[in-house]
C-alpha positions in Angstrom: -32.9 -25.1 4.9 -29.7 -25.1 6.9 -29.0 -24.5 11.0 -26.4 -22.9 12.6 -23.0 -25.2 12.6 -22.2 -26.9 15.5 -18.4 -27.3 16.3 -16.9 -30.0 18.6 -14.0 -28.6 19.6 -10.1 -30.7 19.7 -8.2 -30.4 23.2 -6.1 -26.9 22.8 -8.0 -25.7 20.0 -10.6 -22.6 20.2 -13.6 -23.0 18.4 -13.5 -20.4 15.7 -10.0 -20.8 14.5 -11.1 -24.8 14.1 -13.9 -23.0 12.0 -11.4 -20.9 10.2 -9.1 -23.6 9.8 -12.1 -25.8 8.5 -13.8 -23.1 6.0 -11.8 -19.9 5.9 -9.7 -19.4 3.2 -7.2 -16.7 3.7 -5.1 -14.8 1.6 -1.7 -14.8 0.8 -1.5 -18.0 3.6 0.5 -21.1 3.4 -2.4 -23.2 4.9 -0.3 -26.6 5.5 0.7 -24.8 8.7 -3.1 -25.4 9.8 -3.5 -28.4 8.6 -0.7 -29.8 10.4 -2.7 -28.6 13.6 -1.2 -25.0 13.9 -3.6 -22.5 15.4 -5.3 -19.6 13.1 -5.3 -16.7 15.2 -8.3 -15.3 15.7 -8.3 -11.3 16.2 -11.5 -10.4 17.7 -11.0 -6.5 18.7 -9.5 -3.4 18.7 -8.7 -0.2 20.6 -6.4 2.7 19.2 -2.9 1.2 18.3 -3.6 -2.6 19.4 -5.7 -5.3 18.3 -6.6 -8.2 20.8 -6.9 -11.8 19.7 -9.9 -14.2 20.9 -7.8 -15.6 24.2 -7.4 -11.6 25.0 -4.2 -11.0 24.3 -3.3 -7.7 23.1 -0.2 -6.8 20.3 0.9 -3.7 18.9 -1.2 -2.6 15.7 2.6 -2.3 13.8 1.0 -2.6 10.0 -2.3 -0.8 10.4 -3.9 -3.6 9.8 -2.8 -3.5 6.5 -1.1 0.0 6.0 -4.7 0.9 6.6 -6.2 2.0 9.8 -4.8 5.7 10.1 -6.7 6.6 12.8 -6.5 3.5 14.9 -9.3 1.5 15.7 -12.7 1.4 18.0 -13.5 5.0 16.4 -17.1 5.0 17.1 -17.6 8.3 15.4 -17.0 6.4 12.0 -19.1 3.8 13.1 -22.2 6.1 13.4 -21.6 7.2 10.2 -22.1 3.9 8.5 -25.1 3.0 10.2 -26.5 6.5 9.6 -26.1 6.4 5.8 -27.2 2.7 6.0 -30.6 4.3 7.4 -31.0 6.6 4.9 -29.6 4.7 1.5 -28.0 1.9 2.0 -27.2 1.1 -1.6 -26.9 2.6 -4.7 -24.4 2.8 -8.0 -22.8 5.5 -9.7 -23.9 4.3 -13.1 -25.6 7.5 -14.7 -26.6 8.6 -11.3 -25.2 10.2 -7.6 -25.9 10.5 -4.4 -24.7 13.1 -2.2 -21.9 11.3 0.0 -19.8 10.0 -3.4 -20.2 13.4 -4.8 -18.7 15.0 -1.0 -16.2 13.0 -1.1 -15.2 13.3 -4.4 -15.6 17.5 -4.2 -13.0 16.9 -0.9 -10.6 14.2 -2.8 -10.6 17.1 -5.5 -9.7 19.8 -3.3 -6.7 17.8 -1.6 -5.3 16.4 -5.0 -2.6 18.7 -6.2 -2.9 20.1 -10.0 -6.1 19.8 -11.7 -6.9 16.4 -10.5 -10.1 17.4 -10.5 -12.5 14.1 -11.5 -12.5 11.0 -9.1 -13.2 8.0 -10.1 -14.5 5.3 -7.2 -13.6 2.0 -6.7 -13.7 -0.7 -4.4 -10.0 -1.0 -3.6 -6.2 -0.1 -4.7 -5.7 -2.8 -7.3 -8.9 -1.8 -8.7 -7.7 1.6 -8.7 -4.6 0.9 -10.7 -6.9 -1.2 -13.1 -8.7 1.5 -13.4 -5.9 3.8 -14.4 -4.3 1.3 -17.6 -7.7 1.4 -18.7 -8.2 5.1 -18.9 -4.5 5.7 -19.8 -5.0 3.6 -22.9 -8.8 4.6 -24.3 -7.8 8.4 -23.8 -4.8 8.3 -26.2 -7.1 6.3 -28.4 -9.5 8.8 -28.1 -6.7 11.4 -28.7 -5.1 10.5 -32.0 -2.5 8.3 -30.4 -4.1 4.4 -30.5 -0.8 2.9 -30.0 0.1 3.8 -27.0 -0.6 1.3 -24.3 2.3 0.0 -22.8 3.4 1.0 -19.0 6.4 1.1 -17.3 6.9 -0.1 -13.1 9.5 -0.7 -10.8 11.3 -3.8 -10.2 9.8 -5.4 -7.3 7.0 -2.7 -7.0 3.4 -4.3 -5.7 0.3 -2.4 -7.7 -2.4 -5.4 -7.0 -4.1 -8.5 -7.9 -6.1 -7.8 -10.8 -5.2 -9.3 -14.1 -3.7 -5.7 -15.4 -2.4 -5.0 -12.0 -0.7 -7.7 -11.5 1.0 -7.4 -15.1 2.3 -4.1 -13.3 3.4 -5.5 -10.5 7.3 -6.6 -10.4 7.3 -9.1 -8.0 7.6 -12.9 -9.6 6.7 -14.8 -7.3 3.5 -13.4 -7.2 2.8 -13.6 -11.1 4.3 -16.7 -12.2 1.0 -18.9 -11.4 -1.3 -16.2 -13.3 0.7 -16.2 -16.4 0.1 -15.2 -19.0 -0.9 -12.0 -17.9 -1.5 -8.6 -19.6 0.8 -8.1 -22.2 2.8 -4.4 -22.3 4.2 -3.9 -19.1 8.0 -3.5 -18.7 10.2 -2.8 -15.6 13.0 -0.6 -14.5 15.0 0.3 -11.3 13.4 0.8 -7.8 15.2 3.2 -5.9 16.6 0.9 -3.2 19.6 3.2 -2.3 20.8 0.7 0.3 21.5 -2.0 -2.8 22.7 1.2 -5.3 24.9 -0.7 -7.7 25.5 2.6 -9.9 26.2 6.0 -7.4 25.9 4.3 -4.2 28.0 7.2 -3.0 25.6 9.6 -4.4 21.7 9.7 -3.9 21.1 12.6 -5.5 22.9 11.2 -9.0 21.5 7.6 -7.7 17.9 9.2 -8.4 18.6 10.6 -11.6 20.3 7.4 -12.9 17.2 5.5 -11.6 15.0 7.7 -13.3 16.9 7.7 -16.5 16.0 4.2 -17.0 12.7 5.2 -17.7 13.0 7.1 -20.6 15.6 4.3 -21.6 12.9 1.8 -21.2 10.7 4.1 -23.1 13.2 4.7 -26.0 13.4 1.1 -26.3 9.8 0.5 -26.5 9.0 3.1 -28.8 7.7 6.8 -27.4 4.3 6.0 -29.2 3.7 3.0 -27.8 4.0 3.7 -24.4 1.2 5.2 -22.2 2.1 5.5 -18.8 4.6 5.1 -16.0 3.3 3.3 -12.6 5.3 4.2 -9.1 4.4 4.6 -5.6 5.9 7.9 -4.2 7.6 5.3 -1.7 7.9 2.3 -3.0 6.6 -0.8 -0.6 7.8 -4.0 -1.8 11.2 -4.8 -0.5 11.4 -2.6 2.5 10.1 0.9 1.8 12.1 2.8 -0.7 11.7 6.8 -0.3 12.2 8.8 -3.7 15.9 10.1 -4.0 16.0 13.7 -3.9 15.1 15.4 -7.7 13.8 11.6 -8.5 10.2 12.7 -9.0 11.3 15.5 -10.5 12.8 13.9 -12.9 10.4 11.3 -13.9 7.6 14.1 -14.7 10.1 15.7 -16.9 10.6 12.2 -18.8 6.8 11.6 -18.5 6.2 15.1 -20.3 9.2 14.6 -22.9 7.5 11.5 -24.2 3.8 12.3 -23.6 3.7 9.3 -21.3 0.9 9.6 -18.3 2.7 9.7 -14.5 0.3 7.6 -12.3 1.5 7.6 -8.5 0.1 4.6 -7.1 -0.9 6.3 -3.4 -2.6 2.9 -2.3 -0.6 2.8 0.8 1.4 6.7 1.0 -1.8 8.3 0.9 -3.8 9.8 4.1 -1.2 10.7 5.8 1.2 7.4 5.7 3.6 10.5 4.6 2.8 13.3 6.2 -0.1 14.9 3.7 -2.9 14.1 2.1 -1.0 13.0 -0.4 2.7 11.6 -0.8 3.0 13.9 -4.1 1.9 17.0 -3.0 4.2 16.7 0.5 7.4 16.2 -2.6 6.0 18.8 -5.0 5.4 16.9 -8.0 1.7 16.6 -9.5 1.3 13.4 -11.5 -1.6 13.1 -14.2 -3.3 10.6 -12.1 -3.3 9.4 -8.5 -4.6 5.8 -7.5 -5.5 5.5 -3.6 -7.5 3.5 -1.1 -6.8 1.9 2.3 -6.4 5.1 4.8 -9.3 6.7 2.8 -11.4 5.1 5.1 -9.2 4.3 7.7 -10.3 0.6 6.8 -13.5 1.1 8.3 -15.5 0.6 4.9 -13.8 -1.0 1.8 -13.4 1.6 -1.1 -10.7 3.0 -3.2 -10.7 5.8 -6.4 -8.7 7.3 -9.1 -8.1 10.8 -9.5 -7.2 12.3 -12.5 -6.4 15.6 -13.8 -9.4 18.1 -16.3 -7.1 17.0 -19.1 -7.4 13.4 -19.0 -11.6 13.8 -18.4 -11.8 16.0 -21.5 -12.5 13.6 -24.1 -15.3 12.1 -22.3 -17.2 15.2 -22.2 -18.3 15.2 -25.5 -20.4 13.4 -28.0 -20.7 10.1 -27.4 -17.2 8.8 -25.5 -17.6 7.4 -22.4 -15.1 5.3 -20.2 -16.4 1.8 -20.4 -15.4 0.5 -16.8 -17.2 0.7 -13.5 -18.1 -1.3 -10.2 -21.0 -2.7 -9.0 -19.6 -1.1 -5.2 -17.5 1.7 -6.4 -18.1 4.8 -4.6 -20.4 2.7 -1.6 -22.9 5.2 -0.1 -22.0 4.0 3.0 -18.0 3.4 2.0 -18.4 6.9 0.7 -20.2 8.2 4.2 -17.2 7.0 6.5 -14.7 8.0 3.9 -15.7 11.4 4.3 -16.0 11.3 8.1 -12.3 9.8 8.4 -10.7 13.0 6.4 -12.7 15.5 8.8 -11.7 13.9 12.2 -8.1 14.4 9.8 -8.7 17.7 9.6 -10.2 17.9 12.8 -7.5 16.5 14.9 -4.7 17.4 12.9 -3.1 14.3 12.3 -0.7 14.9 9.2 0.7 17.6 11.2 1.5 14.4 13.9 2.7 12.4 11.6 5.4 15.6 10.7 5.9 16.3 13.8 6.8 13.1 15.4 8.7 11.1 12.0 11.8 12.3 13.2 11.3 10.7 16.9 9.9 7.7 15.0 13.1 7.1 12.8 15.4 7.7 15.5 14.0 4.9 17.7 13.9 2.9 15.0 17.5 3.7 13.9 18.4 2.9 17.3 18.6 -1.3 16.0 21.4 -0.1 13.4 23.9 -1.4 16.5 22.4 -5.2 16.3 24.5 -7.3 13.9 21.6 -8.4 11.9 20.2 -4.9 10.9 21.8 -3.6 7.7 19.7 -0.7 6.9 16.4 1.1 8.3 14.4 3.6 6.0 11.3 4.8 5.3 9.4 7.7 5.9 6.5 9.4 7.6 5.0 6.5 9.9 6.3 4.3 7.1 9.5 2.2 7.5 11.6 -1.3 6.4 14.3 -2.6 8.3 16.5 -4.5 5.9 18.1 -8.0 7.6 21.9 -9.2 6.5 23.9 -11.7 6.8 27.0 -9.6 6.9 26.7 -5.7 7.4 29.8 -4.5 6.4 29.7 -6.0 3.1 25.9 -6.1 2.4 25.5 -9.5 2.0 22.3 -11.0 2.7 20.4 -14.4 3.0 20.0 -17.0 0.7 16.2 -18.4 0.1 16.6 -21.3 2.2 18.0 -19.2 5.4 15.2 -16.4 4.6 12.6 -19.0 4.8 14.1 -20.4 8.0 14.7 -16.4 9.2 11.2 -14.8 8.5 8.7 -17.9 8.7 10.6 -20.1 10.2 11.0 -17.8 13.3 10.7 -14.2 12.8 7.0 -13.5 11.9 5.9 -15.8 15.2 7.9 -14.9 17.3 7.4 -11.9 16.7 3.6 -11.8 16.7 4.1 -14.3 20.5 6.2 -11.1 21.8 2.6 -9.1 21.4 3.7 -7.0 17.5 1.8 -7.5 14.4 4.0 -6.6 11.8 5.1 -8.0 8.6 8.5 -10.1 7.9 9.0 -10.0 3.8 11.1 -11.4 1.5 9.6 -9.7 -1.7 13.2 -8.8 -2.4 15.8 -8.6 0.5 14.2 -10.0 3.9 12.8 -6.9 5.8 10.7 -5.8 8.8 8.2 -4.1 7.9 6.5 -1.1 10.5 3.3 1.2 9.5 1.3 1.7 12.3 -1.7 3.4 12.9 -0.9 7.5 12.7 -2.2 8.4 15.9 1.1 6.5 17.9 3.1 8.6 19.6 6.6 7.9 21.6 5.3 5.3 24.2 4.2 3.5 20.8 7.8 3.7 18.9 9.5 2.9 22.2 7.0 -0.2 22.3 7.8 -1.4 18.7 11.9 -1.2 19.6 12.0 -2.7 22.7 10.3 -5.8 20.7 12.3 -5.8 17.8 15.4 -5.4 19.2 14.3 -8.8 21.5 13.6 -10.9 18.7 16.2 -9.2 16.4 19.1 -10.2 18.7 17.6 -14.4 19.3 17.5 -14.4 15.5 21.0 -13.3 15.4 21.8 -16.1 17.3 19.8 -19.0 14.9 21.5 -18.5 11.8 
């Protein structure tokens, strides 16, 4: 039998980030800084674009939680729908069976999808998503006369998740070298940072298509029918928000179709409107074979992710006795699946791709406005979707080395600027950056907000280096 933990609380030191700092382990977290008496912070609520921390405090919502919560948060209306569905069934898996909200949501997932991405596939998250997608990229050309292919390509410095396969995909090092080895058969090319272009940097457009050309290098060199598909986010996160060149995507689905190599567009974060659509891909005219999403597709109110893939890719698992040998206890949630589908009809409801179109230009402009600090080399992004790149030097590019980025981004920039009331994210998964996504539903007052910040803390970190 156990009771309810009592806590003695230090002087200066709030009960539940003593807990946290006692029991709670977080993720991606340097937990030395706790042990050494720093203080967890504890966020305890939220309302619309802000989230307030357990002294009260309020901050600016600049990440979405975690490129997440489209709609902001304290929507009650998605609330009801949880507990409604919990009332009626709480719990059930998609193992041989349904239930009516997975099969909703996968009829409206269907009908957004561009192509014939027509079958959804339900997961719990993005990286189980992306797992999701090796796996089914490899048994279909095994069920399809082509069992060699099973290698992937990715983008260097491109995030696709944790998982074991995922994280082969993934090109960042630092967040594979402790998990090695991992999957074997996944091989990386270019990003499309246009900002650190060392071939065309006068030129996007020929930029994009030398990118791009890398792939079916990378593909030549691994062998056409060895190679199953090609991973990449429409707009690449990891380093700062990379948008796709113009004719980029264009480019890699003729590649993809030359060598009978699967596109997957990882939407994880670009979809639900972090872009301006449904889906990044449809909003730049390209349909891949498969999409991976999650995050926004609740709005973060209910954990759940999926796979969509096109009629062609389901085919061989309509007959006889093929089936795809993967699933998830929680995949496709009946009550994940009951606030998914309310979040995409107070989407349609309130129209808030159409905001995010309509207000992207404002958005980049007041961010573009920091291009006149020293510090601030390049600002991109699109949609509600943006990096801010950080230099030492901005006439000549150069930027910091590790032991000045550690010193720049934790050292001072991600508290001070969390103390000047934004929660955002300073990164070093490549070049330092600032990274903003906030919830869709800001508007002007918001991006003015966000500025006013960074340029504050911007301009004292000038000053430290």
């Amino acid at each position: 039998m156990t009771s309810t933990p009592q806590y003695v609380s230090e002087p200066g030191v709030d009960i539940l980030a003593e807990s946290a700092r006692d029991h709670l382990w977080m993720h991606f977290t340097r937990h030395s800084v706790y042990e050494q008496g720093g203080h967890v912070p504890v966020i305890v609520r939220g309302d619309g674009c802000y989230i307030y921390d357990d002294s009260g405090k309020r901050y600016i919502d600049g990440l979405a939680g975690l490129f997440t919560v489209q709609l902001g948060h304290g929507r009650t209306e998605l609330a009801e729908a949880a507990a409604k569905q919990m009332s009626e069934l709480a719990y059930f898996p998609l193992w041989s069976y349904a239930h009516p909200k997975a099969i909703e949501l996968a009829e409206m997932l269907s009908n957004y999808a561009p192509g014939d991405l027509n079958r959804v596939f339900f997961t719990t998250g993005g990286g189980e998503a992306v797992e999701s997608a090796w796996k089914l990229a490899k048994q279909f050309f095994k069920l399809t006369g082509n069992p060699m292919k099973h290698k992937v390509i990715s983008r260097n410095v491109a995030y696709h998740g944790t998982p074991q396969g995922a994280l082969s995909i993934t090109g960042i090092p630092d967040a594979k070298k402790y998990f090695e080895p991992l999957v074997p058969g996944a091989h990386k090319v270019p990003n499309t940072n246009f900002y650190r272009a060392e071939e065309h940097a006068d030129d996007e457009y020929a930029f994009g298509q030398w990118a791009a050309n890398r792939i079916a290098e990378a593909i030549e060199f691994e062998g056409p029918d060895t190679v199953a598909a090609v991973f990449l986010e429409p707009v690449q996160n990891s380093g700062g928000c990379f948008p796709p060149p113009p004719g980029y995507l264009e480019r890699v689905r003729e590649i993809c179709d030359q060598y009978d190599v699967l596109f997957v567009a990882d939407e994880t974060i670009c979809a639900f409107g972090r872009i301006g659509d449904m889906f990044a891909m449809s909003r730049y005219g390209v349909t891949p074979d498969i999409i991976t999403c999650a995050k926004g597709l609740s709005s973060g109110y209910a954990p759940i992710g999926a796979m969509i893939v096109s009629d062609r890719l389901f085919e061989p698992f309509a007959h006889g006795t093929n089936y795809f040998a993967h699933g998830y206890t929680f995949g496709g949630h009946p009550v994940s699946a009951a606030v998914a589908v309310a979040n995409l009809n107070i989407f349609e409801r309130e129209g808030i791709n159409q905001h995010v179109r309509d207000n992207e230009g404002a958005f980049m402009a007041t961010l573009s406005k920091l291009n006149d600090l020293p510090i601030v080399g390049d600002v991109r992004g699109a949609g509600y979707f943006y990096g801010i790149e950080l230099v030492k030097d901005k006439v000549t590019k150069e930027t910091f080395n590790d032991e000045e980025s550690e010193r720049l981004l934790r050292g001072f920039m991600s508290k001070a600027l969390f103390d000047a009331g934004l929660y955002c994210r300073a990164d070093d998964r490549g070049d330092p950056v600032i990274q903003i996504s906030p919830p869709l539903i800001m508007d002007q007052s918001g991006f003015d907000e966000i500025e006013q910040i960074l340029r504050s803390v911007l301009t004292e970190a000038s000053t430290i280096l």
